[in-house]
C-alpha positions in Angstrom: 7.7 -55.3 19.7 5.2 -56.6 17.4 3.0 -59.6 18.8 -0.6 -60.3 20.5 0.6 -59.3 23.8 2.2 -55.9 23.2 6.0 -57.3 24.5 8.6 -54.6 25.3 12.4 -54.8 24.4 14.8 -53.8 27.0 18.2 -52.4 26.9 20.4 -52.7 30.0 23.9 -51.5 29.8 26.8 -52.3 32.2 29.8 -49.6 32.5 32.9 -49.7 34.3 33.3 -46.6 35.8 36.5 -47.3 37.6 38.8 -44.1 37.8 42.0 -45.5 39.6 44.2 -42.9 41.3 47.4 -44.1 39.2 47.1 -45.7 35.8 47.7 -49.6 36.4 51.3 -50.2 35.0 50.7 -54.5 34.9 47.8 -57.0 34.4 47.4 -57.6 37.9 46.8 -54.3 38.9 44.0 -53.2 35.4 42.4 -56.9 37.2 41.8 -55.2 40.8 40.0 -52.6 38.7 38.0 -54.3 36.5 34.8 -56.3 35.9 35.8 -59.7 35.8 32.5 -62.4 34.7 30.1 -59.6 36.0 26.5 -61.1 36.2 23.0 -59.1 36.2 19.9 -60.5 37.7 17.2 -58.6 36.6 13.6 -58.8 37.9 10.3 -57.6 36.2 7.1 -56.7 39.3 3.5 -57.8 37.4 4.8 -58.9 34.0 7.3 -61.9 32.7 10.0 -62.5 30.7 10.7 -64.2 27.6 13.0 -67.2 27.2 15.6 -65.9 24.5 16.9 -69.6 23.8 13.4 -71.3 23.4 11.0 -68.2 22.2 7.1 -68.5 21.6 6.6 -68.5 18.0 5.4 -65.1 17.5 8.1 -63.9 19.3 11.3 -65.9 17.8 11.8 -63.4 14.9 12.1 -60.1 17.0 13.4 -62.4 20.3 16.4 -63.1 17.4 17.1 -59.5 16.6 18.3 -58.8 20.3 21.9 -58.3 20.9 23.9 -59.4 23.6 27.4 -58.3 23.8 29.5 -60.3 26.2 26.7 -61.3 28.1 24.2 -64.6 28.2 20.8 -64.3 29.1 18.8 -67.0 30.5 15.4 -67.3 32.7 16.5 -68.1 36.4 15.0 -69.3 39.5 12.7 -72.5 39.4 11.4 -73.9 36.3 7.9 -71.8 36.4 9.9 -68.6 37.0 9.3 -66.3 34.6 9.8 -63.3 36.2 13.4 -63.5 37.0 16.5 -63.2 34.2 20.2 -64.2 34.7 22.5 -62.5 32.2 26.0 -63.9 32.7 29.3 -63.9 30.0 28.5 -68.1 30.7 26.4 -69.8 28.0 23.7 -71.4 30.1 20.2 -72.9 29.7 17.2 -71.2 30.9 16.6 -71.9 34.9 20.4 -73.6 35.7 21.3 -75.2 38.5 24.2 -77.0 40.0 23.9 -81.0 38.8 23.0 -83.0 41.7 26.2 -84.9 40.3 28.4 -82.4 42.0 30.4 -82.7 45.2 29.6 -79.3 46.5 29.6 -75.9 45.8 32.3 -75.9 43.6 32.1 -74.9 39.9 28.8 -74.9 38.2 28.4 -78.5 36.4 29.3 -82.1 36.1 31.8 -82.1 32.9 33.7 -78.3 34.9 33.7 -80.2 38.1 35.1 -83.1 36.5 38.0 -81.2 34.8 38.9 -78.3 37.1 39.0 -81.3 39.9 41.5 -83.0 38.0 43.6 -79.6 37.5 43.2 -79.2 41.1 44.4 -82.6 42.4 47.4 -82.3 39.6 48.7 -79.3 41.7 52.0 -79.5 43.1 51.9 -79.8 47.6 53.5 -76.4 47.6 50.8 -74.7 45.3 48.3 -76.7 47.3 49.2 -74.8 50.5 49.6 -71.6 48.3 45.8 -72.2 47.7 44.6 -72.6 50.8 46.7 -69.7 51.9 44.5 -67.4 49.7 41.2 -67.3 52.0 38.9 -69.7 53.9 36.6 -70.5 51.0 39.7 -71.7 48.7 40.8 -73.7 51.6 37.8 -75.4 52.2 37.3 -76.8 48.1 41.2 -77.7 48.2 40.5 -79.7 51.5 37.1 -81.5 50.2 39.0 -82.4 46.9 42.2 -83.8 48.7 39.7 -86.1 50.4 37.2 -86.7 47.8 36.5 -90.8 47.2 36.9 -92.1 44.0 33.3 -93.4 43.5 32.4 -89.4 44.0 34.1 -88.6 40.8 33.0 -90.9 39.1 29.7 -89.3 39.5 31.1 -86.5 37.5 31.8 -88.1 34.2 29.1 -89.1 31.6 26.4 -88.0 33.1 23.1 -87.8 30.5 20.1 -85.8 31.5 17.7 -86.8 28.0 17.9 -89.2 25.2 16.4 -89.1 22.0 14.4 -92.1 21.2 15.6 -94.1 18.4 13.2 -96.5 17.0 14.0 -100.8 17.2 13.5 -103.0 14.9 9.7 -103.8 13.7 8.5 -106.8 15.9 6.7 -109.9 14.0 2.9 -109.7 13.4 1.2 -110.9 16.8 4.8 -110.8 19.1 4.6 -108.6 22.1 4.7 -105.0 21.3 3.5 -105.5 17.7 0.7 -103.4 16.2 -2.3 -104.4 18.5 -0.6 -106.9 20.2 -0.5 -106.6 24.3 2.0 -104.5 25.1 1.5 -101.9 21.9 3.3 -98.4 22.3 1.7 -97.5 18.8 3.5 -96.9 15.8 7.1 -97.8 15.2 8.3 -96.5 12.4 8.2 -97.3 8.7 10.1 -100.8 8.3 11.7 -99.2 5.0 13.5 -96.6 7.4 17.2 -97.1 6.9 17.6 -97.5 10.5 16.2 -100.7 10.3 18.0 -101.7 7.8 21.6 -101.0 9.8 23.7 -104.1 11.1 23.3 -105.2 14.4 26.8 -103.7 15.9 28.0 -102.5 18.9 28.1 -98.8 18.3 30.6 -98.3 21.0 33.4 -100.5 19.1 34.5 -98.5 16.0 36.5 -102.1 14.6 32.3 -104.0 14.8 31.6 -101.9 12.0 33.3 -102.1 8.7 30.9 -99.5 7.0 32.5 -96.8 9.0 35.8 -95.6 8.4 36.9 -92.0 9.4 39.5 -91.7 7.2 38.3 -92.3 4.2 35.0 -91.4 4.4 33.8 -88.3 2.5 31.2 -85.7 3.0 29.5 -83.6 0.1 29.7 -79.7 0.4 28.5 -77.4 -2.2 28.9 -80.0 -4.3 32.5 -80.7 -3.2 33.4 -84.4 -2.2 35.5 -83.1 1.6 36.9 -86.4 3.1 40.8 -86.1 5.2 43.0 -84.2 3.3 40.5 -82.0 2.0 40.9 -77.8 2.4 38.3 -76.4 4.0 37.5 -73.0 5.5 35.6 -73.1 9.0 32.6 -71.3 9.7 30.9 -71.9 12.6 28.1 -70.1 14.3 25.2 -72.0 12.7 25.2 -75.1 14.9 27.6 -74.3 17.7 27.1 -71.7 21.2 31.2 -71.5 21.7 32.8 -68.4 22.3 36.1 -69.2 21.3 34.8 -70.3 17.7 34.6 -66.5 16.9 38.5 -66.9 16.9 38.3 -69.5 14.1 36.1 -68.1 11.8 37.5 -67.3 8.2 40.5 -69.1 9.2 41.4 -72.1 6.6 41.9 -75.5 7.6 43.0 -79.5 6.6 40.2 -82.2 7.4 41.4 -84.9 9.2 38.8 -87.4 9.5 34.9 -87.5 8.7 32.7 -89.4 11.5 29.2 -90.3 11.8 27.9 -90.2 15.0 25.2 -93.1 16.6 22.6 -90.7 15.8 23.5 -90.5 12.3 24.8 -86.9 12.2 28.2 -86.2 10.4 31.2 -84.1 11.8 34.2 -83.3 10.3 37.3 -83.1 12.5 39.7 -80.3 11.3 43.4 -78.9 12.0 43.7 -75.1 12.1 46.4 -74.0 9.3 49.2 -72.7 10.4 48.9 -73.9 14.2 51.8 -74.3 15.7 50.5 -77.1 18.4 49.2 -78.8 15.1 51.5 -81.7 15.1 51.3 -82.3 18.3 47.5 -82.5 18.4 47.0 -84.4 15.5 49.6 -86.9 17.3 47.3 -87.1 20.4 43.8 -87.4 18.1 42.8 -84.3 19.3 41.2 -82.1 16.8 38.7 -79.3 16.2 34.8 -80.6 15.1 32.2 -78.9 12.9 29.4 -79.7 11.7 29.2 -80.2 7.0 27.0 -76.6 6.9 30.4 -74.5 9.5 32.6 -75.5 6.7 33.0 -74.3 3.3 35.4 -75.9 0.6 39.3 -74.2 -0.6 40.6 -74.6 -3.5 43.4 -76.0 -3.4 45.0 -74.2 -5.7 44.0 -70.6 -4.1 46.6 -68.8 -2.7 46.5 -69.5 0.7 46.1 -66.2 2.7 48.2 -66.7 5.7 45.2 -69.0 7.4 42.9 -65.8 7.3 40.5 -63.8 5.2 41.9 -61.0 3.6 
């Protein structure tokens, strides 16, 4: 690898080498065979690794050209760890750890605790007991979640580890916090920043703010005015770290609404073509987001190719 201090690329290759004495015949018995979320720790004696999601600079171009199939990896152990790596089919930051949000060793975060807890405590009695039935451990997360107090869940929703600082308004000449007033912070911005030019609304009550509207608002593509109604074919990838978008890209789609976001970022919300849950989501407000640069405008007029390239 090219770089001041001579970095080596490693290859590391998992195989399942299963030979079962009879073919399986059903799913559940190719599962009892097969590597199912296989992780790799890998440790490096007298040397250290290099974080593949936040690379030094003169090592982000070659750090890019690695390949991971079906696999994640990330820097574990403590945050100055260097010389351990996690590689796991789960997209992760470098060094994770359970949230201190969570009730126990359950899942592996806040926002999964939260929704496989609700999945759990929706089960039926009788596939409760089947649960337990299964071993000791299963038993143990079905009993703490049974008796888990409402205030502990709550813990498990909205939980915000950073914020970006957004500058305030530009005090008066000589008020607290001005320019070499008592209580400077230093400098605040340049007054003729459109963000201090915005109304005063509540940003959490879409009706405070007439300037917004998501259904009528438009976005510019390639030139192309997108707003709801708009053909649009999804390509994500540039933005976005989710698996399942591989599944959606090439695949056309309508535009439902255009948003903007308290940070000022846009997203287009998007219904597959030819999904048949469509309907059904677009009556619940539940759609697919992207950001203007994963989308790409149709013509209307094309032929439309079945909701896939061709």
């Amino acid at each position: 690898m090219a770089g001041p201090y001579r970095a080596l690329r490693l290859r590391v290759r998992v195989e399942n080498r299963t030979a079962p004495a009879d073919p399986p015949r059903t799913r559940d018995q190719a599962l009892r065979h097969s590597l199912i979320a296989a992780h790799m720790l890998i440790a490096v004696s007298g040397g250290t690794f290099l974080s593949q999601t936040d690379p030094p600079e003169w090592a982000a171009a070659e750090t890019a050209a690695c390949v991971n199939i079906g696999t994640w990896p990330v820097l574990a152990g403590p945050a100055d760890c260097r010389d351990l790596m996690l590689s796991s089919p789960v997209i992760l930051y470098d060094h994770p750890e359970v949230a201190a949000e969570s009730a126990g060793d359950l899942f592996d975060a806040t926002e999964i605790d939260e929704i496989l807890t609700l999945r759990t405590l929706a089960l039926t009695d009788a596939e409760k007991r089947e649960a337990r039935a299964t071993d000791p451990r299963a038993a143990e997360i079905m009993d703490r979640l049974d008796t888990m107090p409402p205030e502990m869940l709550e813990r498990m929703h909205g939980a915000i580890r950073y914020l970006r600082s957004v500058p305030g308004p530009r005090p008066e000449p000589g008020a607290v916090g001005s320019p070499g007033a008592p209580g400077d912070f230093g400098e605040l911005g340049d007054p003729a920043d459109p963000v201090f030019s915005r109304p005063q609304v509540p940003w959490w009550d879409p009706g405070a703010d007439a300037s917004v509207s998501p259904e009528t608002d438009h976005v510019v593509i390639a030139g192309v005015r997108v707003a709801r109604g708009s053909k649009v074919r999804m390509r994500p990838g540039s933005r976005r770290a989710d698996a399942q978008d591989l599944f959606l890209a090439g695949r056309t789609a309508v535009v439902e609404a255009v948003l903007h976001d308290v940070d000022g970022q846009v997203h287009v919300a998007v219904s597959p073509d030819h999904d048949p849950v469509a309907e059904l989501q677009r009556s619940h407000g539940r759609f697919l987001y992207f950001a203007p640069d994963e989308i790409e405008p149709v013509d209307p007029k094309a032929p439309d190719p079945g909701g896939r390239e061709t």
